[in-house]
N, C-alpha and C positions, 0 to 999 in steps of 0.2 A: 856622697854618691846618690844620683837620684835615678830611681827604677823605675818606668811606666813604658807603656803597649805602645809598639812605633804604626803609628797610623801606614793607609793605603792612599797614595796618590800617585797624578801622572804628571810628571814634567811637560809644561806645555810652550811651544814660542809664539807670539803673535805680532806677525808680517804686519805692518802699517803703513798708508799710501793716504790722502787726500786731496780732493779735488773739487777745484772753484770755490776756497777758502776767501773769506770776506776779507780785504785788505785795509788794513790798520793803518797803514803808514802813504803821506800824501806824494812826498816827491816818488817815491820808490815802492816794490813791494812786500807782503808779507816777510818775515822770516822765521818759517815755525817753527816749534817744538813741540811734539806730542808726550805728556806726563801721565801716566795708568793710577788708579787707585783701587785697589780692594779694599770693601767695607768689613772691619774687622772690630770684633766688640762694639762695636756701632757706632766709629770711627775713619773714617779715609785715611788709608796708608797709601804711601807712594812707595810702588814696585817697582820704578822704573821709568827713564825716558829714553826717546830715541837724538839721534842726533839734532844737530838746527840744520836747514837749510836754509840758505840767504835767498831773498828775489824768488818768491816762488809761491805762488795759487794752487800748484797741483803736486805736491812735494811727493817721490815713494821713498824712504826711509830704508836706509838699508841696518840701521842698529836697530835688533828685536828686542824685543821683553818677554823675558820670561818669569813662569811663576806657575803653581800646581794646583791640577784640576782635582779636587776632591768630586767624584758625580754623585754622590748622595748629600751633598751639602749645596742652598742656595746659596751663591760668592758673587753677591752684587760686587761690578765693576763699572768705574767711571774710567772716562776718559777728556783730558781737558786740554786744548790746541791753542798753546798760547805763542804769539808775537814777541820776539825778545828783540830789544834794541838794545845800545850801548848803555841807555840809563832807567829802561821803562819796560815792562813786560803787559801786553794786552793780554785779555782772554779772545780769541776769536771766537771759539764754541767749544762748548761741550757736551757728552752724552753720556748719559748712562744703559746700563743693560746688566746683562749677567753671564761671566765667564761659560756655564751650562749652554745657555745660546750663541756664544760666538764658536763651541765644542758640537752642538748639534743642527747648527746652521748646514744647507747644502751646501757638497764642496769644502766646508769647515769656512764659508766665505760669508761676510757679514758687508753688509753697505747700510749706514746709518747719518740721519741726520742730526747736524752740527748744530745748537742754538746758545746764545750769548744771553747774557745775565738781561737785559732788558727786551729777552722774546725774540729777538731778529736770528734770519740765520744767518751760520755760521758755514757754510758750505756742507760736504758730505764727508766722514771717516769712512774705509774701508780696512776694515780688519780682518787678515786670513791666518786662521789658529793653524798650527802643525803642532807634530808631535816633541816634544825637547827628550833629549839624550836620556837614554834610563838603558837599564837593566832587564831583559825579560828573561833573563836564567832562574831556573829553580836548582833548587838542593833536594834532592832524596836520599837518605840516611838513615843509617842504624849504629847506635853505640853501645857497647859495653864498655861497663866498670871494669878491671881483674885488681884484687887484694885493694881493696880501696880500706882506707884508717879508718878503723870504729871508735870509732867516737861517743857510742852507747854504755862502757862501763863492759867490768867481767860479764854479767847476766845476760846480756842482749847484744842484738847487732842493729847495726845502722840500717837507717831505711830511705835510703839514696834517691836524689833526686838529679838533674841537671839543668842551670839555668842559661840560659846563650843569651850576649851581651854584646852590641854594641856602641860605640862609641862616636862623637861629634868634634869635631874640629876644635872644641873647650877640652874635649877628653874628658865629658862627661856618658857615664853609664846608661843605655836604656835596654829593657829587657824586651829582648825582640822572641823569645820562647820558653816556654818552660815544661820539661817532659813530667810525667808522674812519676809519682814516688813509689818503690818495691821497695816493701815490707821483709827485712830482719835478712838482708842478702849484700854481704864484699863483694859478690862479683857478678851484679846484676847486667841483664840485657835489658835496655830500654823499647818502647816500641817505636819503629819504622817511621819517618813523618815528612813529610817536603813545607819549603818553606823558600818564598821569595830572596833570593841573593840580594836585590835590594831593600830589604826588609832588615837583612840580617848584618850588611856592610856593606849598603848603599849600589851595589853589585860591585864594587870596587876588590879583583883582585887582590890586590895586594895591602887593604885594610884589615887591623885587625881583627879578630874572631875572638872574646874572650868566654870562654866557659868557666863557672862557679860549681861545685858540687855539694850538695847541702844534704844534708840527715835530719828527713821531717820529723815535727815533734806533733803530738796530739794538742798540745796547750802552746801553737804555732810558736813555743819558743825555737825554732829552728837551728840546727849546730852546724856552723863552716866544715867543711871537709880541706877542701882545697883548691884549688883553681889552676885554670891555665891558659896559653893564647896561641892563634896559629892564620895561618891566612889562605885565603882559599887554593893562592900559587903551592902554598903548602901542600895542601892534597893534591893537587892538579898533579906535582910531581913524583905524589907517589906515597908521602908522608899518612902513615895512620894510627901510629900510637904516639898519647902525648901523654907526660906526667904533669900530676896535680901536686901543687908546691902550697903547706901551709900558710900562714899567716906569718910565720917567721921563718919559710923558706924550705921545712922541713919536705922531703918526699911524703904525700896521701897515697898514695897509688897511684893510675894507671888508667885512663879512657882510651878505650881501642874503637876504628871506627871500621865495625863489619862488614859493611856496605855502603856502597856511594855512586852517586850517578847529576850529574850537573847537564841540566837541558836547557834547549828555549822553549818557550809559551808564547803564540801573540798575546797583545793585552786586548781589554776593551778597546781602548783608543785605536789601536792596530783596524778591529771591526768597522767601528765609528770611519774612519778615513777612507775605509774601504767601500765606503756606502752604504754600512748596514745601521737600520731605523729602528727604532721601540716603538711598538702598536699597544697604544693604552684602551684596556678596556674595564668598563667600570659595571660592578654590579651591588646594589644597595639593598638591604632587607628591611619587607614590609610585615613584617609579624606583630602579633598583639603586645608580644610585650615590650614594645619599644613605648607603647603607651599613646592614646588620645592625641594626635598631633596639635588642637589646641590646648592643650593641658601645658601649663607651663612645666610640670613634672616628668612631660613627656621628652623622651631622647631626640624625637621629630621636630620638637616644638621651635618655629622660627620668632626667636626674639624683635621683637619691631626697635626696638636700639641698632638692629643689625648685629650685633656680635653671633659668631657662627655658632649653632651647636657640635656637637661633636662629628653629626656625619660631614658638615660642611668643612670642618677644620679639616676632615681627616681628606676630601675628596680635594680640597686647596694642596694641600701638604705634599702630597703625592703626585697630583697631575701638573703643579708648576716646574719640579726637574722632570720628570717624564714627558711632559710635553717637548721642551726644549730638543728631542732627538726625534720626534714628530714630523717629519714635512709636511701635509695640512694641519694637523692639530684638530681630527674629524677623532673625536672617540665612541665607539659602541657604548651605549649603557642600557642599564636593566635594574629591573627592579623584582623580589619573587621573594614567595609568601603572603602577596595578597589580590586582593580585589578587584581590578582595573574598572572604573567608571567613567574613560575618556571616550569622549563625542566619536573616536573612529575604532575605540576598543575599548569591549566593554562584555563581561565576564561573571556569572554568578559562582563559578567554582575558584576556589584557589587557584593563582598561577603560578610556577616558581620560575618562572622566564619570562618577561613580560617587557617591552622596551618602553625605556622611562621619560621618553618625549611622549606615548602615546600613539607613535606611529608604527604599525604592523609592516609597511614597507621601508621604510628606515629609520635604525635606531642611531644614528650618527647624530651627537653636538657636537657642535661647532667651540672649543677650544674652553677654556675652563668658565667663562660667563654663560655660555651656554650649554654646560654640566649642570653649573649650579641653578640654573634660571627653569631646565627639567626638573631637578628636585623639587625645588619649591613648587611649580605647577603639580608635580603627583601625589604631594601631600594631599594636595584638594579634592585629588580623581580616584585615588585608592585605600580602598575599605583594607584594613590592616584586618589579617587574620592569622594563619601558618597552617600546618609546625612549618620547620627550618629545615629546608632542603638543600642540599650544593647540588647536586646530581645535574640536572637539568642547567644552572650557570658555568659549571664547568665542562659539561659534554660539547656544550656552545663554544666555548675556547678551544676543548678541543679541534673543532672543525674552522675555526681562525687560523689556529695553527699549522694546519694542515695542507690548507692553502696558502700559507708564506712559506712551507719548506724549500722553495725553488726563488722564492720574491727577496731574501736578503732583508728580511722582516722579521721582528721577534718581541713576543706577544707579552706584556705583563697584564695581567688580570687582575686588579685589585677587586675584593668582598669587602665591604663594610656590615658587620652583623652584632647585635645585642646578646646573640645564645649560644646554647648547642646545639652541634650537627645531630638532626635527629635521624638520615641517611647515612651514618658514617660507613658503615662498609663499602656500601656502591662510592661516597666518596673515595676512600680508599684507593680501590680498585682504577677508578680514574686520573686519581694521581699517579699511582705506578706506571700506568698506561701513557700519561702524559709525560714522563720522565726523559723520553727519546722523539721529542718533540721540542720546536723553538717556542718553548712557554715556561711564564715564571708566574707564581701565583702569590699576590699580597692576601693577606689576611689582618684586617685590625679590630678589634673587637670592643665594642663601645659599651658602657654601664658599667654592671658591679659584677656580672659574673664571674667565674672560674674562670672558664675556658678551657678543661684539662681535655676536650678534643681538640681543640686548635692546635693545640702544643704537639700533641703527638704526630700529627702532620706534621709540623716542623721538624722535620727528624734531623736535628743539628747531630745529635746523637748516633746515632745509626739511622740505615737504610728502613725506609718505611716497605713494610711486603703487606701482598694483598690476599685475599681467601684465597688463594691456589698456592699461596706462599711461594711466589717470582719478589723479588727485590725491586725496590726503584733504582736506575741505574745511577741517578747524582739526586741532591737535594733542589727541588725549586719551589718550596714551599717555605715561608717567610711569614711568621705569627707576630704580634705586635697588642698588648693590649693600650689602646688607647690611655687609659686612668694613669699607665706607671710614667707617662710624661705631664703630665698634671696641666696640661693644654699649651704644651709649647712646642709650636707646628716643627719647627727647624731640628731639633731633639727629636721629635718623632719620624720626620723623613729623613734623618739621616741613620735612625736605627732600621727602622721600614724597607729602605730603599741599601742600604751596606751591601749584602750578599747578591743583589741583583749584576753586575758588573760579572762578578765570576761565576755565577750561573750561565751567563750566556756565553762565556769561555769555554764553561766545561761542557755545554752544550755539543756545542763546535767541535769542542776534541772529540767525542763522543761519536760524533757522527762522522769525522774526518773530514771538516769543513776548514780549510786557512781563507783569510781574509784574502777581499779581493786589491789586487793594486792600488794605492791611494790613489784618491784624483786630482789631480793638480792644476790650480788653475792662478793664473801670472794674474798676483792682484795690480803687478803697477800697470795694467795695460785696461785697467778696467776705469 
């Protein structure tokens, strides 16, 4: 049996059409097939072809491919348009890109061109993503134990746990939850929890549901209780007590399910097709103790090898999936905690808001080359001083956000910083305040600090409250210290960027926003 965390993904199909395909063959013409590859361990897999069409330069494809969009993971995909005859297969052309942009493309509609192994083209692909068959039900639940087997000896009682398991077409185990364990109790109530039907058995009805009940141990040697199975038709009809049957069949007791409530959610994708975009904005910290930017010591310091330092990896990392659901790909940035000494701003006090082209009337780069090509210019123009303030970069997002609540726009604000917050209350207070707004805020924390402010923003844990003590209404603060991925961009934005998806979900619910109609647009006519 093998146990591990069932990822988050979305079922995607992708519609493909071609036209003014270079023809291969002399009496006659083309006869294509389109072949898809995901780059996988750093490998090209084939996911899929579509059908052939005989005699044909502008072929629309009616067999799709499908295959799953993870959005916090980059999933280079090729695509390769080959000529098939009775004894010879040409390549016409091919392209690459990235599932992320054929997902954040307008309309989810992508027109790319086609180039063959010696340069020439290959005509155009048009690929239009839609969403593939899933699940958007949740489970909301509560269970108790009654008279469950102790399995602790005369002196003590069990201290119960429940694990929820399902299963793969091998009828192999994965652990898709695990509630906590109460301490020295036969007949514990667990706590209340929702969790994706496709998470839990793919949303599949009538799949099984296997629950295990274990009695934690301090020195994790952990004791079987006993198990059981049931499927969601199960409760749907009504069913809520199941018995848990040892290892050799024996009756454990008894899981009773207190409550229960199966709904829909849109998902992201739902958003995404509806029209709704991610507005990146970037803010960098200029304080001393990032150190001398030509200090090779320094966290600033631009290697002439090129190899990125840590704010360049971090600001690659994050703005190449973010960008992808971008339609210009214009991002605000800023800089604060220092100096500004550029030709149109230029500043002897500390700034902590400062735009990091140097322009007072726009802070807008132009897509991730010209992110980076700001940075490196503001190393030269600003005097590094502090302390560390958010106050001032997040009020700024605040008033982003404020103005997309009607635009179908929703704002991630990535901080790149070496310290701590030396504002933290006022920060505080503006997170809570931004809690019911379309804003998500990255945090990654570069050098050797702590970080034990960052963290507590991240209130994975519980609700962050502010000096009046009001709660945040959902989490949209996402901490990350750079070091714990030891400079591997991909590991980092995908732990970075994970919770972003269902933040802008819970946003929406929050505020009673459902997505707007996808928009549909006929690629073979294009």
């Amino acid at each position: 049996m093998e146990n591990q965390l069932f990822s988050e993904f979305q079922p995607v199909e992708l519609h493909i059409s071609c036209r003014n395909l270079r023809n291969m063959d002399i009496l006659s013409k083309s006869d294509p097939v389109v072949i898809a590859y995901l780059l996988k361990d750093g490998k090209w897999v084939n996911i899929g072809q579509t059908e052939q069409i005989r005699n044909n330069l502008n072929p629309n494809f009616t067999k799709t491919i499908t295959t799953e969009l993870i959005f916090e993971v980059k999933q280079p995909i090729k695509f390769d348009v080959i000529d098939v005859d009775d004894n010879s297969e040409d390549l016409i052309g091919s392209v690459e890109t990235e599932l992320g942009k054929l997902a954040g493309a307008k309309k989810q509609t992508s027109i790319l061109d086609l180039t063959s192994k010696d340069g020439k083209k290959g005509g155009k692909i048009i690929i239009r993503l839609d969403k593939g068959a899933e699940s958007n039900e949740y489970i909301f639940w509560q269970w108790q134990g009654v008279k469950l087997k102790n399995v602790d000896g005369f002196f003590d009682k069990s201290d119960p746990y429940l694990k929820f398991m399902r299963t793969n077409e091998h009828g192999d185990l994965f652990l898709a939850h695990q509630t906590k364990h109460i301490m020295d109790n036969l007949n514990p109530i667990w706590e209340a929890f929702e969790i994706p039907a496709k998470k839990l058995c793919y949303g599949k009805h009538d799949s099984p549901i296997i629950v295990e009940c274990w009695d934690w141990e301090k020195k994790n040697a952990h004791k079987f209780i006993g198990k059981t199975s049931f499927t969601l038709n199960d409760l749907i009809g009504g069913k809520r007590e199941f018995t848990l049957l040892t290892a050799k069949g024996k009756p454990a007791g008894t899981i009773k399910l207190i409550s229960f409530d199966l709904m829909v959610k849109p998902s992201f994708m739902d958003f995404i097709r509806g029209g709704e975009q991610l507005s990146f904005i970037l803010a960098v910290d200029f304080t001393g103790s990032n150190g001398i930017p030509t200090s090779s010591s320094s966290l600033h310091y631009i290697d002439p090898s090129g190899q990125f330092n840590q704010y360049q990896s971090a600001i690659v990392s994050v703005g190449e999936i973010i960008l992808n659901y971008d339609f210009d790909r214009m991002v605000p940035a800023f800089g604060f905690g220092g100096k500004p000494r550029f030709p149109t701003l230029t500043s002897n006090q500390v700034m902590h808001c400062f735009p990091l082209n140097g322009n007072p009337q726009n802070a807008e780069c132009a897509d991730l080359p010209g992110l980076l090509q700001a940075y490196n210019n503001a190393l030269m123009h600003v005097e590094l001083s502090g302390p560390t303030y958010f106050e001032h970069i997040i009020a700024g997002a605040i008033e982003v956000a404020k103005q997309n609540i009607e635009r179908n726009v929703y704002s991630c604000l990535l901080i790149i910083t070496d310290g701590e917050i030396h504002d933290m209350d006022k920060t505080v207070d503006l997170v809570v305040s931004a809690s019911n707004l379309p804003l998500s805020i990255i945090i990654i924390g570069v050098g050797n600090e702590d970080f034990e402010n960052m963290r507590r923003l991240d209130s994975d844990n519980g609700a962050l409250v502010n000096s009046k003590g009001q709660k945040a209404t959902r989490d949209l603060v996402q901490f990350v210290k750079y070091n714990d991925y030891g400079g591997n961009k991909a590991q980092l934005a995908k732990e970075v960027l994970a919770e972003l998806p269902k933040q802008l979900c819970e946003y929406k619910r929050i505020v009673g926003k459902k997505p707007n109609p996808p928009i549909f647009v006929d690629h073979t006519a294009l």
